[in-house]
TORKOL-550775 format. One record per residue: x, y, z of N, C-alpha, C in turn. Coordinates in steps of 0.001 Angstrom, whole numbers, plus 500000, padded with zeros to 6 digits. Each point is the difference from the previous one (the first is absolute). Layout:
// residues N
PT n_east n_north   n_up ca_east ca_north  ca_up c_east c_north   c_up
PT      X       Y      Z       X        Y      Z      X       Y      Z
...
//
This chain:
// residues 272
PT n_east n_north   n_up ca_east ca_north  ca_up c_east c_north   c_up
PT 234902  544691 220273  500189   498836 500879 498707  499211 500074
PT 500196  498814 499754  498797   499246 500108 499578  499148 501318
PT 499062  500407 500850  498936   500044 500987 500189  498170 500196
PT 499411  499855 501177  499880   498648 500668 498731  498777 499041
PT 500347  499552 499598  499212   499012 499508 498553  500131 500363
PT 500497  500332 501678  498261   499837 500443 498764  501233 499480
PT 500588  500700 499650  499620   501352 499622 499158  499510 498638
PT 499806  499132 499481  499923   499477 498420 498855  498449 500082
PT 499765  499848 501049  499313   498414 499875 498365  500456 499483
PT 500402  499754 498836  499030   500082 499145 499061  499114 499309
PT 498282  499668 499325  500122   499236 499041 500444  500436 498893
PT 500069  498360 499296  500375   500206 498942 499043  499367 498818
PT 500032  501113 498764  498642   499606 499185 501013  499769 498755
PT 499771  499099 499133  500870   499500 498609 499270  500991 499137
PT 501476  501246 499747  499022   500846 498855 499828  499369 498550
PT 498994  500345 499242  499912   500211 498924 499510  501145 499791
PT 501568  500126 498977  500449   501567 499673 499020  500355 498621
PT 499293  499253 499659  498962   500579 498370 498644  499503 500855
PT 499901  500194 501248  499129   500348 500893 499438  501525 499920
PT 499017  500586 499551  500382   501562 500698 498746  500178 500952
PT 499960  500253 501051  499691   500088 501708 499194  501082 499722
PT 500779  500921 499426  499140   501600 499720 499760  500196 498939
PT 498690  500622 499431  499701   500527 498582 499944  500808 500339
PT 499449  501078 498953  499037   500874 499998 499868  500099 498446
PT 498642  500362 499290  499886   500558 498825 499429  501206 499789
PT 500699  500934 499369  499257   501232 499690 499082  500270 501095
PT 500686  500036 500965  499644   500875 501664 499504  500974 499863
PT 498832  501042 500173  499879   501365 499740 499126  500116 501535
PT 500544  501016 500430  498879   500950 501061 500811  501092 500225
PT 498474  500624 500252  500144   501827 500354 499058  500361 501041
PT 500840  501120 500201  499562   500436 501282 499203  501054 499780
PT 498673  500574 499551  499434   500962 499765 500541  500744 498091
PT 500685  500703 500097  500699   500321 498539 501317  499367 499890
PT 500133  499867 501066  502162   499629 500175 499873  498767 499905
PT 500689  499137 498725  500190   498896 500268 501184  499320 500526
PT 499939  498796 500714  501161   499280 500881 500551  499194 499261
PT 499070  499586 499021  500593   498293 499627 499378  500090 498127
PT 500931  500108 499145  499604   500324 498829 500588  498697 499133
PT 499544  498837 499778  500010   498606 499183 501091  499670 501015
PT 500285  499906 501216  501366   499279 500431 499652  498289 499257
PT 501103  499594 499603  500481   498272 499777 501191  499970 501040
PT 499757  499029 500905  500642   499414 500456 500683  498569 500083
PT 500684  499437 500227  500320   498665 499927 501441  499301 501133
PT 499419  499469 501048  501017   499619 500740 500435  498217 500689
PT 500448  499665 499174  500570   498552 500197 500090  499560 501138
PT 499780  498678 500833  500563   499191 501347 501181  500670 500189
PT 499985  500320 501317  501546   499819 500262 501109  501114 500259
PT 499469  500987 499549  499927   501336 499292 500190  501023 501504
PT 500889  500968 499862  500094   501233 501245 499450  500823 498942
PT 499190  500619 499898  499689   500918 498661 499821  501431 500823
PT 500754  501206 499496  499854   500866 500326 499190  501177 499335
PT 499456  500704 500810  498889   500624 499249 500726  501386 500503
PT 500189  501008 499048  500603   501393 500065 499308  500842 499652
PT 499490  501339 499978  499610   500704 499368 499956  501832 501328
PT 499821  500905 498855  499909   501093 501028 498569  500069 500612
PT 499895  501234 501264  498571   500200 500477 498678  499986 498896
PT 499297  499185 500331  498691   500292 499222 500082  499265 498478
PT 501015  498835 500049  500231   499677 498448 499161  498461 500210
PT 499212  499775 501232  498757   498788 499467 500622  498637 500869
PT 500789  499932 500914  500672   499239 500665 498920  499336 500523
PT 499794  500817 501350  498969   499610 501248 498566  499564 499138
PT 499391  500532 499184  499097   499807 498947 500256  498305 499986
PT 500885  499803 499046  500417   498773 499852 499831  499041 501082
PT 500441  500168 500719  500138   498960 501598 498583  499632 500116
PT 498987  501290 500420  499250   499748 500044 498627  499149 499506
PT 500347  500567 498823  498991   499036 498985 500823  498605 500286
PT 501245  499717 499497  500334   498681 500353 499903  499104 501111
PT 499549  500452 501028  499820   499668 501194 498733  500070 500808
PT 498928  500091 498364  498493   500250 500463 499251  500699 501122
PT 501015  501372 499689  499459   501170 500973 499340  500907 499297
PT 500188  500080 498549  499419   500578 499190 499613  500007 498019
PT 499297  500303 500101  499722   499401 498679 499760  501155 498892
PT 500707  499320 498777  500472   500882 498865 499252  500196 498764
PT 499575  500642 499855  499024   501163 498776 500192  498724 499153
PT 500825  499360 499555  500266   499239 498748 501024  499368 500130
PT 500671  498559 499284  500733   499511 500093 499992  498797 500736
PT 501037  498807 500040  499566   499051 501091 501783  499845 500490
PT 499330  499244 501521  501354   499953 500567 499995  498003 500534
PT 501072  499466 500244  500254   499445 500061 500484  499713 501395
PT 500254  498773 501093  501020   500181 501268 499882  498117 500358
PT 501272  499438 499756  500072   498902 500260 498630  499113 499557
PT 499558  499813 499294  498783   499457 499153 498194  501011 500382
PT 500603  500828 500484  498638   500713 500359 499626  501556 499840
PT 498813  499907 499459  499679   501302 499745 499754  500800 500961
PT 500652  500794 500472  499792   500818 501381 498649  500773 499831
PT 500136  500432 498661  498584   501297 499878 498465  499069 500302
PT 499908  498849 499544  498978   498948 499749 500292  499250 501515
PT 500886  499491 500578  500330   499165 501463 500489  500700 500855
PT 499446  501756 500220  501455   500633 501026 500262  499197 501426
PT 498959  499480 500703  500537   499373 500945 500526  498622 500120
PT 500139  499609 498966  500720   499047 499696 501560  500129 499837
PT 500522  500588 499009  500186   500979 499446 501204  500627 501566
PT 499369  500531 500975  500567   500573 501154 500369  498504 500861
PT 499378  499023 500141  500522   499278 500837 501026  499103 499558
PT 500711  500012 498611  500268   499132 499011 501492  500708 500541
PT 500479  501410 499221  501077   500662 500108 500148  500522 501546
PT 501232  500998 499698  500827   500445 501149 499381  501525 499725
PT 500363  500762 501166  499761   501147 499520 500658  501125 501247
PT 500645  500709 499387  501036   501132 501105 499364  501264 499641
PT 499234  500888 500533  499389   501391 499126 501308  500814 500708
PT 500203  501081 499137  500895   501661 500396 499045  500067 501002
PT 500655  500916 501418  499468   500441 501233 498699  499327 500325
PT 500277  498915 499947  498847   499213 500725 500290  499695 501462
PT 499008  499872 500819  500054   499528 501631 499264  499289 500178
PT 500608  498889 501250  499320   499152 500251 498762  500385 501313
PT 499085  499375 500123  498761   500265 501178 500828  500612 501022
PT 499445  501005 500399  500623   500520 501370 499456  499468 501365
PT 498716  499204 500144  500024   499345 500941 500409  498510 500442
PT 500221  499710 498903  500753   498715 500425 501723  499803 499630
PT 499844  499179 500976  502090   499536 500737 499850  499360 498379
PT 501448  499764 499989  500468   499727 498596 500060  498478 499782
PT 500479  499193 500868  498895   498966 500021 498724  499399 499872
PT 499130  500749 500253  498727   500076 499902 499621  500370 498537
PT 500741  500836 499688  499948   500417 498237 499908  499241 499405
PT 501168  499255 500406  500763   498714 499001 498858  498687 500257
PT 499530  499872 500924  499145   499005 500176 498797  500644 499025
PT 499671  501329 500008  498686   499884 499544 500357  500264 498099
PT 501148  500224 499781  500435   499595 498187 499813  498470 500191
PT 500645  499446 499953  499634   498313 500727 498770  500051 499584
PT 499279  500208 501066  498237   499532 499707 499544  500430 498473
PT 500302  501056 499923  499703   500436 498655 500426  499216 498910
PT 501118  499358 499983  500355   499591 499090 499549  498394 500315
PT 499379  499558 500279  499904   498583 500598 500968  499179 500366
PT 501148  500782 500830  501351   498652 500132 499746  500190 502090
PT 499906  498660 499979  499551   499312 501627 500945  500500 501059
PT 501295  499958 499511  500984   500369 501267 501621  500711 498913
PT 500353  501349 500452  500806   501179 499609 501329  499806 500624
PT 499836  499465 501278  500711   500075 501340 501803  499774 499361
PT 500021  499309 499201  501815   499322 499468 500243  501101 498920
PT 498714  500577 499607  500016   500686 498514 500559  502065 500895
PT 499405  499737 500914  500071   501728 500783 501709  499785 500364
PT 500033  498878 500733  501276   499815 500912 501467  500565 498723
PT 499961  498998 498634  500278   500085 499397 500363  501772 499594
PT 499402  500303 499909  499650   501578 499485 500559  501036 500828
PT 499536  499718 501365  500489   501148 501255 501266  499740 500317
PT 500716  498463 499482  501404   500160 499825 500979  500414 498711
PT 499246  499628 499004  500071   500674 498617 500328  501885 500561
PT 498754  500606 500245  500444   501319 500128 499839  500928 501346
PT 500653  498983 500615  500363   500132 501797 498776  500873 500868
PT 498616  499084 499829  499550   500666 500750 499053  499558 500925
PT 500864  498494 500489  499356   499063 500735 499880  501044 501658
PT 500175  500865 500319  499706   500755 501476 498618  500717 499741
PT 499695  500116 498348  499089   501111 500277 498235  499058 499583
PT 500220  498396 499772  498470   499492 499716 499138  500137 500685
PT 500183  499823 501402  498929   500768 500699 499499  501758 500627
PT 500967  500837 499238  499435   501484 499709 499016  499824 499302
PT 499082  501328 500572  498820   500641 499271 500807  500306 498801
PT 499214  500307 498952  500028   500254 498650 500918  501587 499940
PT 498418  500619 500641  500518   501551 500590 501136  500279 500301
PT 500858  499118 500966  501038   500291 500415 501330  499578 499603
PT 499710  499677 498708  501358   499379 499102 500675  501790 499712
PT 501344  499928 499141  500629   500660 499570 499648  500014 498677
PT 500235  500902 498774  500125   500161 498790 500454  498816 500052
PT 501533  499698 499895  500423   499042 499656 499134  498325 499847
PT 499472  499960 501558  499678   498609 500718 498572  500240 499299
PT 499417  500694 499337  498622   499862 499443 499996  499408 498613
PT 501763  500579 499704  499740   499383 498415 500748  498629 499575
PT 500556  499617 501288  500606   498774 500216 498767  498881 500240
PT 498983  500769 500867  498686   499103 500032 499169  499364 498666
PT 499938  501722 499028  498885   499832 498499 501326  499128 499216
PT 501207  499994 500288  500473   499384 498460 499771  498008 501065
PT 499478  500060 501121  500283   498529 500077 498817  499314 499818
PT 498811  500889 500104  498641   499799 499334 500118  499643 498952
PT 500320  500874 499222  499966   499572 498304 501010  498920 499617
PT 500693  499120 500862  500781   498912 499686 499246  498799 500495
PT 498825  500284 501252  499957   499074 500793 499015  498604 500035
PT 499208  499953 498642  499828   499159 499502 500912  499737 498920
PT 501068  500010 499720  500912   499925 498959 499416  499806 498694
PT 499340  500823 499414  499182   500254 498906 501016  500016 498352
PT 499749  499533 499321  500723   500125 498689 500601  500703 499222
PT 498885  501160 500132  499753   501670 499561 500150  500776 501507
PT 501166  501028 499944  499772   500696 500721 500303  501820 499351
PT 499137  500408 500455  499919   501856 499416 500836  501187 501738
PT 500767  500168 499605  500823   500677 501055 500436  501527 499318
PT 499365  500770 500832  500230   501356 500029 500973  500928 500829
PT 500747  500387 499843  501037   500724 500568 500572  499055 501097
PT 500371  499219 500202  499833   498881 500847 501555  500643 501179
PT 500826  500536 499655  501085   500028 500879 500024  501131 500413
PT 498840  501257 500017  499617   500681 500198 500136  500189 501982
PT 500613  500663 500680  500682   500180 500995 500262  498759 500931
PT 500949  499113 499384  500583   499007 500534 501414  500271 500420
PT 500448  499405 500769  501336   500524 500377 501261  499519 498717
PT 501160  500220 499564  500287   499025 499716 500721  498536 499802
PT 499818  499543 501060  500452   498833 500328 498653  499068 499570
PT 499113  500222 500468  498506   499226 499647 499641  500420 498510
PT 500278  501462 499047  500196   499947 498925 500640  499137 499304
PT 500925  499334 500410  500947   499522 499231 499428  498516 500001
PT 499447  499588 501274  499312   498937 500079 498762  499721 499360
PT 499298  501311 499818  498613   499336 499516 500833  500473 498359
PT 500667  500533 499086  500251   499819 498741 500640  498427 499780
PT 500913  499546 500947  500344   498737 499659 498891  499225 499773
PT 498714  499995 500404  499137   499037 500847 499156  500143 498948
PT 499568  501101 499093  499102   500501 498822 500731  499107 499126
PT 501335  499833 499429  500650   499532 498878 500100  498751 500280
PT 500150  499425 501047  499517   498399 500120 499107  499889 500041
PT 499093  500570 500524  498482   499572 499695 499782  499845 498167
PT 500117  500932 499363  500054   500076 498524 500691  498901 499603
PT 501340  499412 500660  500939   498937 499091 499306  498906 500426
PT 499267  499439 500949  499173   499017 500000 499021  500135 499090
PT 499463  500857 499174  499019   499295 499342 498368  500816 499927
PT 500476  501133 501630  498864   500834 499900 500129  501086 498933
PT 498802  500784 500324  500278   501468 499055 499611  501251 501042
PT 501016  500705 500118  500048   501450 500601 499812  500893 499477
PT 499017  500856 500134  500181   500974 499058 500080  501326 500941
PT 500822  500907 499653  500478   501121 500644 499970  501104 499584
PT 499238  501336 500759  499418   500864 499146 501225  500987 501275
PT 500315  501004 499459  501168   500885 500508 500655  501312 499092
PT 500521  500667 500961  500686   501783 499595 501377  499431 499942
PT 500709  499063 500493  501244   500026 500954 500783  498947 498417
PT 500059  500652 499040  500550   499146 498572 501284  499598 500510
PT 500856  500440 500471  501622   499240 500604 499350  498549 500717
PT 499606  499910 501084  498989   498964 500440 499247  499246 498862
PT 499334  500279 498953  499096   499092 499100 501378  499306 499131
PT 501065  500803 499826  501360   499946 499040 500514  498375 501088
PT 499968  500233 501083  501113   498919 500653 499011  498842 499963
PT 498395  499978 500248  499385   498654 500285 499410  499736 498653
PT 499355  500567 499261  498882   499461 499244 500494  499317 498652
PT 499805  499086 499521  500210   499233 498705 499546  500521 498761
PT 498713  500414 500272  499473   501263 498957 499544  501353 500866
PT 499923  500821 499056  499306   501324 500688 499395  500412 498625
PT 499092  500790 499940  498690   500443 499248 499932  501436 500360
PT 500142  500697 498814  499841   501764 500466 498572  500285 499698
PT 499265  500481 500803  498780   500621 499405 499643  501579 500343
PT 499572  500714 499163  500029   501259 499938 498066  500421 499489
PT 499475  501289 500595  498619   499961 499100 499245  498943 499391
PT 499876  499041 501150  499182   498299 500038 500379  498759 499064
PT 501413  500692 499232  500460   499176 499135 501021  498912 500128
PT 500562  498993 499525  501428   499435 500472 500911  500938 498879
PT 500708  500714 500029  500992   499650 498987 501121  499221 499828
PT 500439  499639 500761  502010   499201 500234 499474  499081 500643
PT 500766  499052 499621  500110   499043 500929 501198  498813 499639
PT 500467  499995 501539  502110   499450 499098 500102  499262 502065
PT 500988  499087 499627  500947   499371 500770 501306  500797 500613
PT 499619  500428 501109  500401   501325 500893 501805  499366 499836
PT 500075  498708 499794  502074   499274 500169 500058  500211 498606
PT 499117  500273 498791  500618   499790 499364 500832  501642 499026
PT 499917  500883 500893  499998   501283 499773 501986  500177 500299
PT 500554  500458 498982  501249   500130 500431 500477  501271 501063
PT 500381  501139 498926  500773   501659 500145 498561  500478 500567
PT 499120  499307 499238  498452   501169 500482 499611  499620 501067
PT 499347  500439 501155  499201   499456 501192 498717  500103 499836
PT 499402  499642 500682  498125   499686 499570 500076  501843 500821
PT 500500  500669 500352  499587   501162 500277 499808  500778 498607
PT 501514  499917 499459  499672   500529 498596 499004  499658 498875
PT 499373  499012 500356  499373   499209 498878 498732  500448 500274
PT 499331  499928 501266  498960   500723 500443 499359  501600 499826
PT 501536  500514 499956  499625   501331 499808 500203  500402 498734
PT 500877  499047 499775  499764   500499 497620 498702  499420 499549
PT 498854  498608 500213  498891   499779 499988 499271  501020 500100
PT 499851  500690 501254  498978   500499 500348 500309  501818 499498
PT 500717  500138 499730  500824   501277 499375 499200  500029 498356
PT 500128  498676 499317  499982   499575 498885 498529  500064 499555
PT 499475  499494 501334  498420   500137 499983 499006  501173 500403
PT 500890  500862 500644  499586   501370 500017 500375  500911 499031
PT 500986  499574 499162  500343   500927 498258 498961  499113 499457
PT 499298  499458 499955  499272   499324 499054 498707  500767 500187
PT 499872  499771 501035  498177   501016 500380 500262  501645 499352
PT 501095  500604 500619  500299   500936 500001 500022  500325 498362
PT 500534  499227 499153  499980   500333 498473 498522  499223 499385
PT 499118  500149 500953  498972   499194 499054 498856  501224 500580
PT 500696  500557 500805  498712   500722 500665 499812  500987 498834
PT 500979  501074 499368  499275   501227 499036 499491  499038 498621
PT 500478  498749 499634  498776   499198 498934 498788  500358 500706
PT 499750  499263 501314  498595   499954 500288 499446  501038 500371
PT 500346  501596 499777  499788   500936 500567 499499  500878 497996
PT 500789  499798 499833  499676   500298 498626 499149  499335 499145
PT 499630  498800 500713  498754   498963 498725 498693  500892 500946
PT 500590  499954 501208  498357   500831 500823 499072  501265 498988
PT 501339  500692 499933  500023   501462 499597 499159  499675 498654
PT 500590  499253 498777  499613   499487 499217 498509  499735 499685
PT 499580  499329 501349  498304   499435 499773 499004  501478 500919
PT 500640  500909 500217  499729   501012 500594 498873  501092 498678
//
């Protein structure tokens, strides 16, 4: 069922779709011996819900990060709406959107006060039509003047996803985003992600919940051991579901290590 108009008053940006918003080239970082991010290429067009899949520890959050000039990568360059995050990170941060997994907002300040001080941060003068907007978006115009502290699971993450909209930024990076929402306001903030995308922005959505990446995203991107492998148009999948497709990928890519490991175990032996 499709939601009240008002739920949707959005801008609107004229995509160009041979735009791509996101690079990355031959991405590499590691974490001590373990590496996260082994040559990722990325590439994500205007306009775009792009879903990012992969199991625990396969270089996701890695990703975000560097793209969002929180952290910077052994090698490789990244790209984000004309800017190099690794070379401009705070640029870079005030440019895009950004939703982190289990993030919280300040616990001493009312949620208003939050929102005013993203505002300042971001240099926009007055929020006030932009909050109103939002706390009716995901019903939580009773709670703007609560302490931070005293929100609910729910009402905390209804707060971080209206941050990361609330300069209405081009690029936005959203992490588990519907992550204990009820769902009635689920249903609202997925409508609200895919119009945002059909105007012209780019969403990009990093997530476990593949039935969810299957119903919104235009593309989705599997990455496994810092790599992309797949990457396909979640409608355009018939008999198969992106569940199956995910897990024959990453199935596919664990027989691959798995039959390469006694080569590389035997060339050892070899120089022994």
């Amino acid at each position: 069922m499709r939601l009240p108009a008002r739920f949707y008053t959005i801008q609107t940006v004229a995509p160009d779709v041979t735009e791509q918003v996101i690079r990355t080239d031959g991405l590499h970082k590691a974490y001590g011996g373990v590496t996260a991010l082994d040559a990722l290429d990325l590439s994500v067009p205007a306009g775009e819900l792009y879903g990012f899949l992969g199991p625990n520890g396969a270089g996701k959050s890695t990703t975000i990060r560097i793209l969002t000039g929180q952290l910077t990568p052994d090698s490789g360059s990244a790209e984000v709406a004309g800017i190099n995050p690794v070379a401009e990170p705070v640029r870079a941060r005030e440019r895009v959107g950004i939703l982190p997994e289990n993030g919280s907002p300040p616990s001493f300040l009312t949620v208003r006060e939050y929102f005013d001080f993203v505002a300042e941060a971001r240099g926009l003068d007055s929020v006030d039509d932009r909050v109103a907007r939002w706390a009716d978006r995901l019903a939580f115009e009773s709670k703007l003047d609560t302490l931070c502290t005293d929100l609910s699971q729910g009402e905390r993450q209804k707060t971080l996803i209206t941050q990361a909209f609330l300069h209405e930024p081009t690029v936005v990076f959203i992490d588990e985003p519907l992550t204990n929402l009820d769902p009635i306001i689920q249903e609202r903030a997925k409508q609200f992600f895919q119009t945002y995308a059909e105007a012209g922005n780019t969403v990009f959505l990093s997530t476990h919940f593949i039935a969810t990446a299957q119903e919104m995203c235009t593309t989705v991107g599997i990455v496994n051991r810092g790599q992309l492998l797949d990457e396909l148009d979640p409608r355009t999948l018939d008999e198969e579901t992106l569940l199956d497709r995910f897990f024959a990928t990453v199935d596919a890519d664990a027989a691959a290590v798995d039959s390469a490991a006694p080569a590389d175990s035997a060339m050892l032996a070899g120089e022994e």
